[in-house]
C-alpha positions as CSV (number, residue, x, y, z in Angstrom):
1,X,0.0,0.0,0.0
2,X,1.5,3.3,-0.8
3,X,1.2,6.9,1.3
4,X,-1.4,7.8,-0.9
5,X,-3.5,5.0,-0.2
6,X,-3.0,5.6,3.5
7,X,-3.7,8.8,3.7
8,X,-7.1,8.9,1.7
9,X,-8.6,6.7,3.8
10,X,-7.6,8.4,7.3
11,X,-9.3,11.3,5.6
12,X,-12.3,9.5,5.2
13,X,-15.2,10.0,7.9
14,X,-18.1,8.8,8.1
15,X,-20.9,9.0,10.7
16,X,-21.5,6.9,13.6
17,X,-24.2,4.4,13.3
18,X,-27.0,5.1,15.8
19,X,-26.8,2.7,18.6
20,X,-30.7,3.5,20.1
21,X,-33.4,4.5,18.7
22,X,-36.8,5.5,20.1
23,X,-39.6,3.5,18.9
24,X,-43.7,3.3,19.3
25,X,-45.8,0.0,19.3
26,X,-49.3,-0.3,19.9
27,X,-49.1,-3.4,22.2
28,X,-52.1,-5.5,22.8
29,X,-54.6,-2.2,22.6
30,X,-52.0,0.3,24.4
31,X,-49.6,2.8,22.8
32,X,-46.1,1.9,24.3
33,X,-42.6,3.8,23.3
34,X,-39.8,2.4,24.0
35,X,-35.9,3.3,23.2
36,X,-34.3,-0.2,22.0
37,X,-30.7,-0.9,20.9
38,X,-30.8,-1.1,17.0
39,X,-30.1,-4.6,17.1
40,X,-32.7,-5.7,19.9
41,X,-35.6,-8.2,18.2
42,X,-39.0,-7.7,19.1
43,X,-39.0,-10.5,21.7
44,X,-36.5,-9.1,23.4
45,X,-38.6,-5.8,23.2
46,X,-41.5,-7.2,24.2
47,X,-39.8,-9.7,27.2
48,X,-36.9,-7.4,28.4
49,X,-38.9,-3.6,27.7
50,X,-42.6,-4.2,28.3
51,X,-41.9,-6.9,30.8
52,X,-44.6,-9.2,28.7
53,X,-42.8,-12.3,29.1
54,X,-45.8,-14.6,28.2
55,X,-43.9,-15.0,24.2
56,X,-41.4,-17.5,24.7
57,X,-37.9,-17.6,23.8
58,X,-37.4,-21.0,22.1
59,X,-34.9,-21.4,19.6
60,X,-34.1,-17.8,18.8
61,X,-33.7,-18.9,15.2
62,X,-37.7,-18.9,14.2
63,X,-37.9,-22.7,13.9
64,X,-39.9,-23.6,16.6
65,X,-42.6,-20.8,17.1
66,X,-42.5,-20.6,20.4
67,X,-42.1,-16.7,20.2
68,X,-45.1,-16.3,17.6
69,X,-46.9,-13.1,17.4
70,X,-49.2,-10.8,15.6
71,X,-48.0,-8.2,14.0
72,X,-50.6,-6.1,12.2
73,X,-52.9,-9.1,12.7
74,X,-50.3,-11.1,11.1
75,X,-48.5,-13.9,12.5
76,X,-44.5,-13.8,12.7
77,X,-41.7,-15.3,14.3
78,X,-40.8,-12.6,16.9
79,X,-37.3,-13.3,17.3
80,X,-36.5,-12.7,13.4
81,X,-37.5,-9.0,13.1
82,X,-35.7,-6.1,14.6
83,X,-37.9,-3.8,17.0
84,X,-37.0,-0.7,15.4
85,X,-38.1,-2.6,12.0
86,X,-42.2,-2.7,13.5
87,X,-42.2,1.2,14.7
88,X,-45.7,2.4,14.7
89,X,-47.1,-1.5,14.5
90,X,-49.7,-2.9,16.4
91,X,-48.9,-6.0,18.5
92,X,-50.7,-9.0,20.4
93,X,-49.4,-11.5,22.3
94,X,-50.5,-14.0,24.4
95,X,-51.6,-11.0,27.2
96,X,-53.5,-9.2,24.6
97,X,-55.9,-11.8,24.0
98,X,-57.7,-12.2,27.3
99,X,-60.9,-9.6,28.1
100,X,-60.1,-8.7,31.7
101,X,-60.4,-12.6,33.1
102,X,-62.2,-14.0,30.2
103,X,-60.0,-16.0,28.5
104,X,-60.1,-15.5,24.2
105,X,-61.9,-18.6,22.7
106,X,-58.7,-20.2,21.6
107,X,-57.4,-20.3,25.0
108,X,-60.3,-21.9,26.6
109,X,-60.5,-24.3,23.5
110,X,-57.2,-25.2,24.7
111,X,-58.1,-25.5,28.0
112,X,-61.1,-28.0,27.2
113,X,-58.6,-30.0,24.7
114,X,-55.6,-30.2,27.0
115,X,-53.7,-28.4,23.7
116,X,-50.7,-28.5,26.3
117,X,-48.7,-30.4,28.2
118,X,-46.0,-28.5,29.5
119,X,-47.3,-25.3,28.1
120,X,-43.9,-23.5,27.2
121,X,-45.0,-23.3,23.1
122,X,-48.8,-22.4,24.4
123,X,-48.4,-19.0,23.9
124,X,-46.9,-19.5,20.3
125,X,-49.4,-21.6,19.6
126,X,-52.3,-19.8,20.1
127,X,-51.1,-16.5,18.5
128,X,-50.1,-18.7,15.5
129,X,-53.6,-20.4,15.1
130,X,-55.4,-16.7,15.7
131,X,-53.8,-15.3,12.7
132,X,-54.4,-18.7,11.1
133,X,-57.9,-18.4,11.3
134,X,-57.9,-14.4,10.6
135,X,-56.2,-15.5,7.4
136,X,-58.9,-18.0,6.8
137,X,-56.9,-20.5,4.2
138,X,-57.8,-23.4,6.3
139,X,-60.8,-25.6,5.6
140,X,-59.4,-28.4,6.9
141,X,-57.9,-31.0,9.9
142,X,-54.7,-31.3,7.6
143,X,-54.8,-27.9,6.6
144,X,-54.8,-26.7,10.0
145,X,-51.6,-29.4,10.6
146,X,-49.7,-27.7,7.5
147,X,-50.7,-24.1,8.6
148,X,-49.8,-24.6,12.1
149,X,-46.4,-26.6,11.4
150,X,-44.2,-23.9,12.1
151,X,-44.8,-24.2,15.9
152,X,-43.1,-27.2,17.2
153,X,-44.2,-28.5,20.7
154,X,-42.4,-31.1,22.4
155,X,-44.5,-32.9,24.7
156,X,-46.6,-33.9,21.4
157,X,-50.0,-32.5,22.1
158,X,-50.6,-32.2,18.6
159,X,-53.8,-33.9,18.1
160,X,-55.3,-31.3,20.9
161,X,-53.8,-28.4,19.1
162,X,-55.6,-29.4,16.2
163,X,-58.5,-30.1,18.0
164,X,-58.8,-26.9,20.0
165,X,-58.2,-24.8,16.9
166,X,-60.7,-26.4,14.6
167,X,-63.4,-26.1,17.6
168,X,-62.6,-22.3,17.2
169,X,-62.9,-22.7,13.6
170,X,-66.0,-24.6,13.6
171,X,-67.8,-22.2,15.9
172,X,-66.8,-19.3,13.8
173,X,-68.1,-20.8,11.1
174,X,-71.2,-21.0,12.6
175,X,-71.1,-17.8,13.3
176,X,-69.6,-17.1,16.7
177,X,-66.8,-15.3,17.3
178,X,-63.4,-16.2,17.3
């Protein structure tokens, strides 16, 4: 490398990359701002900020689910998107869904199904199978199985996942809601 070299690039400045940033998130019905590290997920937002630590931490590489959410009425893996990446979204989790001490239809389906065992993907799995049904492309038991199969659960309560969720979608269908 010559002087030249050297001494063009010493010249060079450029500005600091921001290392917080102020975000707002309307979180299960309440507007919540927040200043997160650029780098912090949602989960860890959403665990370590709001102190909402019913989404689970599985895997922290979105293959099991456990940290599922809606975003927008959407479901996504919480632990693959950047906070600062969802400013100004609206997000439910697992809290959001009860009605003071009434529990949301899915949850009491999973109640009456024992859809868990040892409960840690429960959360995950419930948020997951509300935006399934918002997005209303299942019509069937195996569609619910291929919708649903990005939230793993270990103690194998699958049958009563599947069985609580289509419940919910059966009543919906007939015209309660979900």
């Amino acid at each position: 490398m010559n002087s030249n070299s050297k001494a063009d690039t010493s010249m060079k400045k450029t500005a600091p990359l921001p290392t917080r940033s102020r975000i707002t998130l309307k979180v299960n019905g309440a507007v919540k701002q927040i200043e997160v590290a650029t780098w912090t997920t949602l989960l860890d937002a959403l665990r370590e900020h709001l102190d909402l630590t019913g989404t689970k931490k599985g895997c922290d590489h979105g293959q099991c689910g456990a940290c599922t959410v809606l975003v927008n009425g959407r479901r996504i893996n919480s632990c693959l998107t950047l906070a600062i990446m969802q400013d100004g979204a609206e997000v439910t989790t697992i809290e959001g869904l009860t009605e003071g001490e009434v529990l949301h239809p899915l949850q009491q389906a999973f109640v009456e199904h024992d859809g868990f065992q040892c409960g840690y993907c429960t959360p995950g799995q419930i948020c997951s199978a509300k935006g399934l049904i918002g997005e209303g492309r299942a019509k069937s038991l195996d569609d619910i199985r291929e919708l649903m199969s990005g939230n793993i659960c270990r103690c194998g309560a699958y049958p009563n996942i599947v069985a609580a969720i289509d419940q919910v979608m059966q009543r919906k269908e007939g015209g309660d809601e979900e």
